[in-house]
C-alpha positions as CSV (number, residue, x, y, z in Angstrom):
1,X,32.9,101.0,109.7
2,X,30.1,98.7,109.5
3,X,29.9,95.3,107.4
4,X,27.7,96.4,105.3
5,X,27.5,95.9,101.6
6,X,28.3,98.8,99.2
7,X,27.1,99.1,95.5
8,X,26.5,95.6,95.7
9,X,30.0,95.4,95.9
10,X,30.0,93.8,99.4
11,X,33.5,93.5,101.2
12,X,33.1,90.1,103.1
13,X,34.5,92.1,106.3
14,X,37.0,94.1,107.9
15,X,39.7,93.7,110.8
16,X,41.3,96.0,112.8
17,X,44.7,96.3,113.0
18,X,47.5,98.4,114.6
19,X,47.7,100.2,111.1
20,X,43.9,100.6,110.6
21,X,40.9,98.4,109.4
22,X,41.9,95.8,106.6
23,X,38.8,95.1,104.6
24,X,38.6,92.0,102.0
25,X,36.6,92.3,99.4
26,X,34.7,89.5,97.3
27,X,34.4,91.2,94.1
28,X,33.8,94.2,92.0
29,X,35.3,96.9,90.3
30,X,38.3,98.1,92.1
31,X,37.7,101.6,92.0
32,X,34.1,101.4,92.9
33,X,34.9,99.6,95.9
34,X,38.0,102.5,97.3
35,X,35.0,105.1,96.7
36,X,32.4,103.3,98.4
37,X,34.6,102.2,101.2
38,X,36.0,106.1,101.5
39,X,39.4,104.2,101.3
40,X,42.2,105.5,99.9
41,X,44.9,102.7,98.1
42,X,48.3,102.7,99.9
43,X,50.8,100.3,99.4
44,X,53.8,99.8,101.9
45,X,57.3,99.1,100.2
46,X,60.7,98.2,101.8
47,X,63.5,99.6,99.6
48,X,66.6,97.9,101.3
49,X,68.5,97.2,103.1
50,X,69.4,95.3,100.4
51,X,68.9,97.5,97.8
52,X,72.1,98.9,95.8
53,X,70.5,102.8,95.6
54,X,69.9,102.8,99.5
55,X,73.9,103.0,100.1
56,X,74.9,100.4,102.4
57,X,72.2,98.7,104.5
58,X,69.7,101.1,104.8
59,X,66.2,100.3,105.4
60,X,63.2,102.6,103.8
61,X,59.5,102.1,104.6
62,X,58.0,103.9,101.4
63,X,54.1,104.3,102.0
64,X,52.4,105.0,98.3
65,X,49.6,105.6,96.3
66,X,50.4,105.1,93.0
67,X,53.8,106.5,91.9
68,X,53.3,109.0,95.0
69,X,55.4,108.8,97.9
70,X,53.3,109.4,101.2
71,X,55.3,108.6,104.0
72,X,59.2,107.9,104.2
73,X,60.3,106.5,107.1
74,X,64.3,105.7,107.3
75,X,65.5,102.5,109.6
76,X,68.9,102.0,110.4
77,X,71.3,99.6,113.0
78,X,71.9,96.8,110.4
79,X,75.4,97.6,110.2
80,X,76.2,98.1,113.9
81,X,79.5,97.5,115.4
82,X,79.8,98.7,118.2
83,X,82.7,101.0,117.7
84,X,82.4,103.7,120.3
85,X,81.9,101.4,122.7
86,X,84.8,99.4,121.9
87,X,86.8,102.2,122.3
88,X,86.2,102.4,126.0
89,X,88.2,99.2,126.4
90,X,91.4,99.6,124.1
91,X,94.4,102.3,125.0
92,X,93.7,106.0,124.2
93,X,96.3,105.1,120.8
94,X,94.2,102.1,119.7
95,X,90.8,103.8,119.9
96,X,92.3,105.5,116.3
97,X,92.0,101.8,114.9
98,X,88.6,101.5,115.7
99,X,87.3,105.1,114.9
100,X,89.2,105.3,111.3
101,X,86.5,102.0,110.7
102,X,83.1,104.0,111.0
103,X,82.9,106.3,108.1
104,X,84.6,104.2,105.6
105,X,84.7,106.8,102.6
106,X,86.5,109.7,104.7
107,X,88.4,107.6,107.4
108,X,91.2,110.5,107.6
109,X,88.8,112.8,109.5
110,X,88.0,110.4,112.5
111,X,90.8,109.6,112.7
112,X,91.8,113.3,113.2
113,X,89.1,114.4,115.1
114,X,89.1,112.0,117.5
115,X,93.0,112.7,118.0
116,X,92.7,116.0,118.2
117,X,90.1,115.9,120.9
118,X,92.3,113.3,122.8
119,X,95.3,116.3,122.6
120,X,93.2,118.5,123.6
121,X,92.3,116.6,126.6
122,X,96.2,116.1,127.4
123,X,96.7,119.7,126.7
124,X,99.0,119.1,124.0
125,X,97.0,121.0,121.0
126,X,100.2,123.5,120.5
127,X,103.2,120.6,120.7
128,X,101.6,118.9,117.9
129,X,104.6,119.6,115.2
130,X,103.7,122.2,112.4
131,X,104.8,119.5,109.8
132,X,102.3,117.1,111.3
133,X,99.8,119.3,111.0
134,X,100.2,120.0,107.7
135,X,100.1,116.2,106.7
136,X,97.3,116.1,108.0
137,X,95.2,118.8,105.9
138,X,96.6,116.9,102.9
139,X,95.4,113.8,103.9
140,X,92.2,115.2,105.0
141,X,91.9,117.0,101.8
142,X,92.6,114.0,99.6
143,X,90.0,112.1,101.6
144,X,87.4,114.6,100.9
145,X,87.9,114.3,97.3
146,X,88.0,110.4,97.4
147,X,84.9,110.7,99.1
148,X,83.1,113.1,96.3
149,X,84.2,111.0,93.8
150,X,82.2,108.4,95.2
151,X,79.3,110.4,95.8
152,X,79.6,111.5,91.7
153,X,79.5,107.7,91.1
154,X,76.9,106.8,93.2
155,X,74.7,109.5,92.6
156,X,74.6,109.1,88.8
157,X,75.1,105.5,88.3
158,X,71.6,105.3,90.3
159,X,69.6,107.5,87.9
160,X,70.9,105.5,85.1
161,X,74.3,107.6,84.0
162,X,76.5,104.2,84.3
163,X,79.8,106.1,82.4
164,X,80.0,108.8,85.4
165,X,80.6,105.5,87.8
166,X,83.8,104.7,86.1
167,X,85.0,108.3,85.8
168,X,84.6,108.5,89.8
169,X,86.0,105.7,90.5
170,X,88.8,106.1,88.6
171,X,89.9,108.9,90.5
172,X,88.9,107.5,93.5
173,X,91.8,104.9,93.1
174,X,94.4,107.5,92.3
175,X,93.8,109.0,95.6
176,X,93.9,105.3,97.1
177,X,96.6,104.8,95.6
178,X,98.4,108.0,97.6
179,X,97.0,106.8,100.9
180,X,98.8,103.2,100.0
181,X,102.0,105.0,100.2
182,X,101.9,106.6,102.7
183,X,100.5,104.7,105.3
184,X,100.5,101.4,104.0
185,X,96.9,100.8,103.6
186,X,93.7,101.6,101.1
187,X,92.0,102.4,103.6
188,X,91.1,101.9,107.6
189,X,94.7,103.7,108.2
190,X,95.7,104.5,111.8
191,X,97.6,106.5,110.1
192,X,96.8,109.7,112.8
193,X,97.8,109.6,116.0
194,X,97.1,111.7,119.4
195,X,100.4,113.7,119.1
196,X,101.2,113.7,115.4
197,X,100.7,111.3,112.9
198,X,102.2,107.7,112.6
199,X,105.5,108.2,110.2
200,X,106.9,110.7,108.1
201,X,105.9,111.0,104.4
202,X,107.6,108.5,102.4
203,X,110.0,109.4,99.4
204,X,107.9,110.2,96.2
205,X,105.0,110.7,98.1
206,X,105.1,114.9,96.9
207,X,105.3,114.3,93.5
208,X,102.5,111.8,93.5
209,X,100.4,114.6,95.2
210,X,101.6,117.4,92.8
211,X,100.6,115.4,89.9
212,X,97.3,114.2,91.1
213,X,96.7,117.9,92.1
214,X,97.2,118.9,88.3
215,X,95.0,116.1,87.0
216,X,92.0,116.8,89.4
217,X,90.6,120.0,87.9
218,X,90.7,118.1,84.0
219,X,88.9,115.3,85.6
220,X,86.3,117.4,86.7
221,X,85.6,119.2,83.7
222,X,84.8,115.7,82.2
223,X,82.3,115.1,84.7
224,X,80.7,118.4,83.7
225,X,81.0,118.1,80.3
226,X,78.9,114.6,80.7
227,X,76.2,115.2,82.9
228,X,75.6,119.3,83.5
229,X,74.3,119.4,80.0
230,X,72.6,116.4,79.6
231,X,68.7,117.0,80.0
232,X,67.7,113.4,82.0
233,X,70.4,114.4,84.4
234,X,68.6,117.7,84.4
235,X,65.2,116.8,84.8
236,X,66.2,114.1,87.7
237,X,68.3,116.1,89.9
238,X,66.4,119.7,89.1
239,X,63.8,120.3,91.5
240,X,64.1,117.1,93.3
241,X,64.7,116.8,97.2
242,X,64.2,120.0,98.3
243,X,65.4,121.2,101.5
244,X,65.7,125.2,102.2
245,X,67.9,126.4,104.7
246,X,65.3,126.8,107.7
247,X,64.8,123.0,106.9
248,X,68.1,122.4,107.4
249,X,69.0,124.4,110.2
250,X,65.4,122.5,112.1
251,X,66.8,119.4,111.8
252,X,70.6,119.5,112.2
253,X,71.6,118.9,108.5
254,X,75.3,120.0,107.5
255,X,77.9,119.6,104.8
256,X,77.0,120.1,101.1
257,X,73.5,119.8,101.7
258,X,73.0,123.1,104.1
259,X,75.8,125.0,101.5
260,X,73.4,123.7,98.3
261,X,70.9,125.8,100.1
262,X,73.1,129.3,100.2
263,X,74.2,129.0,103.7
264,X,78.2,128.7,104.1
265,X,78.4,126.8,107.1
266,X,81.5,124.9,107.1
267,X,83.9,124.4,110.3
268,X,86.9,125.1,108.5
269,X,85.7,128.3,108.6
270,X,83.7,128.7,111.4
271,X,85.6,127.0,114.1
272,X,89.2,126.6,112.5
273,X,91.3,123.2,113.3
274,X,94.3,122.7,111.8
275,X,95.5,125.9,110.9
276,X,92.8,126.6,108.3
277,X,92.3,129.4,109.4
278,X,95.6,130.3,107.4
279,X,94.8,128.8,104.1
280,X,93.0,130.5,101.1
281,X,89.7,128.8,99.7
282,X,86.2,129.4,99.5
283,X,83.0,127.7,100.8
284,X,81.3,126.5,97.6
285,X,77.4,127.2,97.7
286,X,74.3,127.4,95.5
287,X,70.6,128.4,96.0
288,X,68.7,125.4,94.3
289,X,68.5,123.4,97.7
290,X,68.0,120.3,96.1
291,X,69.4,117.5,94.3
292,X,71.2,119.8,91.4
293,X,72.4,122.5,93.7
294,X,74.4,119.2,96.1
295,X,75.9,117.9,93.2
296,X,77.5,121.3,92.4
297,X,78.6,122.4,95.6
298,X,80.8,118.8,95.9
299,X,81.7,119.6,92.1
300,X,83.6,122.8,93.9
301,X,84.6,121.6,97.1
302,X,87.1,119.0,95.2
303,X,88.0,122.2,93.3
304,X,89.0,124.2,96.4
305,X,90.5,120.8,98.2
306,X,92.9,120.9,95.5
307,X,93.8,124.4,96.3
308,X,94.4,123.6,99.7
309,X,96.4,120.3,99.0
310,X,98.3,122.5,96.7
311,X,99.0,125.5,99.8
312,X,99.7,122.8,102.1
313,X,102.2,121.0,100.1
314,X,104.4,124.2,99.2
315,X,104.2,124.7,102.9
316,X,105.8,121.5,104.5
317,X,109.2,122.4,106.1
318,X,111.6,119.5,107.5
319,X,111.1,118.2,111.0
320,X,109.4,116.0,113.3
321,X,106.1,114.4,112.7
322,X,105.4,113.8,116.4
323,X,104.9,115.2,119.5
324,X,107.9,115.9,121.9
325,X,107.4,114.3,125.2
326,X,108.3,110.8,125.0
327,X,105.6,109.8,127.8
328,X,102.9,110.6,125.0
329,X,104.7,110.1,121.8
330,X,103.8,107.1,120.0
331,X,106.9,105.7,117.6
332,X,107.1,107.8,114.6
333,X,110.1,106.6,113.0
334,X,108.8,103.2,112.0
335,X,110.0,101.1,109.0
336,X,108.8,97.9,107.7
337,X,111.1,94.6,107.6
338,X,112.5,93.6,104.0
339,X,109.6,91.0,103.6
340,X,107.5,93.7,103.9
341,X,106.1,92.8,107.4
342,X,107.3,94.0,111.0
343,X,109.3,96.7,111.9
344,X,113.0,97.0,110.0
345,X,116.1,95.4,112.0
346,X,117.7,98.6,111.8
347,X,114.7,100.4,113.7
348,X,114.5,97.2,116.5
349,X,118.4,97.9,116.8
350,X,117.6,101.1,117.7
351,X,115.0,100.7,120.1
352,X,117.0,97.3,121.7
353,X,120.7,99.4,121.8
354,X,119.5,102.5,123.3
355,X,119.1,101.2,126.9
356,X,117.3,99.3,129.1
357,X,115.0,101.9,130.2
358,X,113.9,102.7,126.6
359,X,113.0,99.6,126.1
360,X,110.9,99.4,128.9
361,X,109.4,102.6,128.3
362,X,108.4,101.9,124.9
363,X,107.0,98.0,125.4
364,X,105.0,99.9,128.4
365,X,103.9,102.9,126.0
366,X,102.5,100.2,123.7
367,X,101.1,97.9,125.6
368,X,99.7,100.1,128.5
369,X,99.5,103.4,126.6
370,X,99.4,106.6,128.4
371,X,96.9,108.5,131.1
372,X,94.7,111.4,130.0
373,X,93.9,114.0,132.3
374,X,90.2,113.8,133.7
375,X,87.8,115.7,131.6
376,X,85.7,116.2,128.6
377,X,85.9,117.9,125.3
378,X,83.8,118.4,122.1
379,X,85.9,118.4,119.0
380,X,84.5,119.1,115.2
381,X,85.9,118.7,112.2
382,X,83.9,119.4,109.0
383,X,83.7,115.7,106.9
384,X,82.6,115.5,103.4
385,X,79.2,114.8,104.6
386,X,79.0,117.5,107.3
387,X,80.1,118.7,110.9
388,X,81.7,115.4,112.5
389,X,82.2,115.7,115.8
390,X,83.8,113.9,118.8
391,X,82.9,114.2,122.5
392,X,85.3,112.4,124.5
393,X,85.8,112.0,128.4
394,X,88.8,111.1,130.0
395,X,88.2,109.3,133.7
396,X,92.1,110.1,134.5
397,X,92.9,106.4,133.3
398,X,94.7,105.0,130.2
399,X,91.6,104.4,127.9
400,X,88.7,106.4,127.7
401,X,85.8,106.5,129.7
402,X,83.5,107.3,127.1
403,X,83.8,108.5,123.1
404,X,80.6,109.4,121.3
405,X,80.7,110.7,117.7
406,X,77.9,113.6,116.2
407,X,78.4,111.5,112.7
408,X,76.8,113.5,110.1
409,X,75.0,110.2,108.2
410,X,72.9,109.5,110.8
411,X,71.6,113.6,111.5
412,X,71.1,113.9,108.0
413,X,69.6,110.5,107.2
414,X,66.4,112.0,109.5
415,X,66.0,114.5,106.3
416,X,65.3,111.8,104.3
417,X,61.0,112.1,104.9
418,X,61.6,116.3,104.1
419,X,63.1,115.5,100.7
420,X,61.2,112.7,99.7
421,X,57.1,112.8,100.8
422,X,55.1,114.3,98.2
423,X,57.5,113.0,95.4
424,X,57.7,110.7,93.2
425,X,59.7,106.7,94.0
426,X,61.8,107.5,91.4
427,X,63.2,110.7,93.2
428,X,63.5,109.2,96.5
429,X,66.5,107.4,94.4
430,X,68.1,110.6,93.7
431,X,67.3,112.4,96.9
432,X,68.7,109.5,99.2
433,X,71.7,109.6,96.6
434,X,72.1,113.6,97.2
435,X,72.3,112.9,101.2
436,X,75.4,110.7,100.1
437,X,74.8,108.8,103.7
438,X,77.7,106.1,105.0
439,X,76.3,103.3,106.8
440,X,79.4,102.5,108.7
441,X,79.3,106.3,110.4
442,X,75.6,105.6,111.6
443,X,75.3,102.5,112.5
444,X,78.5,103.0,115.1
């Protein structure tokens, strides 16, 4: 376009840019000038990565006119670490330490997954004790509940509904403090190993389940007593960040999202792990495909985690929590010290007074680990944000050659321009809240 005056108006001149021309005007009435010009006012916005409603450090290029969101586009890799890369350097055992770290909210299913893909590999998949396996739904379970809870809190406390972020965080801590028990940390737990899992449950540990399973369903109907009622809860969740199924299905979206929009695709289900296969629960789903229908779906997935929690619990028998075959089997009868640090003297004893041999054996098992078979396997597990899955190749050697992780933040993070263009800035608050993305699971 020329530089020419218009109206009288008379933009002083116009650049080109990678983005288009940039004209500068010298004066006039603003709207004159857009109509003149055949422009059309845009204004390009960063929300994040430092903003709290972004979850974690991610970056949105918002392009708008007005109130009107015209173009989303999503930027990630400010929280990378490196982790599946890492893993190719540590002991097949040690990769759980790094894995449990990328989705920080469910750590438990990483941690399984990638475990269970590792057994796989060694051909184990059937040794792995029944009681170990049952641990592990509970744990699982519980993680997926900690990790709604969150959602709840997030997802309201960012359309203004600040009461709903204690609520969820409340009995997000009850479930923390379950994990603390048994494996001796909040979070980041190890606690899952290729083979088993790392100890037995610890006395008390049942009854702190059993009770947290009976308070659960009470909690919940406080949640829905506060905000399924309330009509600005309504009116900023109803109707906002829509995404039908065929949506979904185009661009790889999973979990509660593809559920909110009638499908009930859930791996549990569809390719068992675990033995779920043998437990009774539903697949919660709704037909509103947007922000309203996601909320309820988690609403009755911690409703039917309880119900499995509850199955698995009255189904643990006595025995080992660890594979058999004492090449593979990583120490599962650890204790701590009486200063609360090391291993117990009784358990060093143990390992010291058995003989020579077993010593050896278990200083090499730790420090050099075991081999894996050569070969590859793909290994799902369904997270509280979607399919998570590990594909994991074994060169023959002691670590592995390569682990790469389908995390479902980072597929369903690329919704993020379906659910928001067209709306409002305001909704792209509760739509990115709706995805309920982890940083830590896509920025690997």
């Amino acid at each position: 376009m020329s530089d020419n005056a218009y109206g009288g108006l008379g933009p002083a001149g116009f650049t080109d840019s990678t983005e288009g021309p940039i004209y500068t005007v010298t004066g006039g009435d603003w709207e004159d000038v857009l109509g003149a010009l055949g422009a059309e006012e845009r204004i390009t916005l960063n929300m994040g990565p430092q903003h709290p409603s972004t979850h974690g450090v991610l970056r949105m290029v918002l392009e708008l006119e007005g109130e009107t969101v015209k173009r989303v586009r999503p930027v990630v890799g400010y929280l990378h670490t490196g982790i599946e890369k890492n893993c190719e350097y540590r002991t097949w055992v040690q990769g759980t330490t790094f894995v449990t770290r990328m989705d920080y909210l469910s750590p438990l299913f990483n941690e399984t997954a990638y475990c269970l893909a590792v057994e796989k590999l060694l051909g184990i998949t059937e040794q792995v004790p029944e009681r170990a396996t049952v641990i592990r739904v509970i744990m699982m379970e519980l993680c997926r509940i900690s990790s709604h809870c969150v959602a709840f809190a997030t997802n309201a406390l960012e359309v203004g509904a600040l009461s709903m972020m204690l609520y969820g965080f409340r009995e997000r801590e009850l479930v923390l403090d379950i994990f603390e028990l048994v494996t001796g940390l909040r979070m980041n737990h190890a606690y899952v190993r290729p083979g088993g899992v790392a100890q037995d449950l610890p006395p008390g540990a049942i009854g702190e389940i059993v009770e947290f399973c009976e308070i659960m369903p009470k909690r919940l109907q406080e949640y829905e007593d506060l905000l399924l009622g309330n009509p600005i809860w309504q009116k900023r969740n109803q109707g906002v960040g829509y995404l039908d199924a065929a949506g979904c299905i185009a661009l790889g979206v999973t979990g509660p999202m593809m559920r909110a929009t009638g499908l009930p695709w859930d791996v549990r289900k569809i390719e068992p792990y675990c033995g779920y296969e043998t437990y009774d629960f539903d697949i919660p789903t709704s037909l509103d495909s947007d922000c309203w229908g996601r909320f309820g779906v988690r609403l009755d997935e911690v409703r039917e985690s309880v119900k499995i929690i509850q199955q698995a619990v009255d189904r643990l028998e006595p025995g080992p929590v660890m594979v058999a075959d004492k090449k593979i089997a990583w120490p599962s009868q650890l204790a701590l010290g009486a200063d609360g640090m090391g291993n117990s003297l009784d358990h060093i004893r143990t390992i010291m007074g058995t003989s020579m041999e077993a010593l050896i054996h278990h200083f090499k098992l730790v420090t050099e680990g075991f081999k894996v078979p050569p070969g590859q396997v793909y290994v799902p597990v369904e997270s509280p944000r979607g399919e998570l899955g590990y594909h994991v190749i074994s060169a023959g050697g002691t670590h592995p050659y390569r682990v790469h992780v389908r995390d479902p933040s980072f597929i369903n993070i690329g919704s993020i321009p379906a659910l928001c263009e067209g709306g409002l800035v305001a909704d792209v608050i509760a739509a990115v809240a709706s995805v309920d993305p982890v940083m830590g699971g896509c920025d690997r």
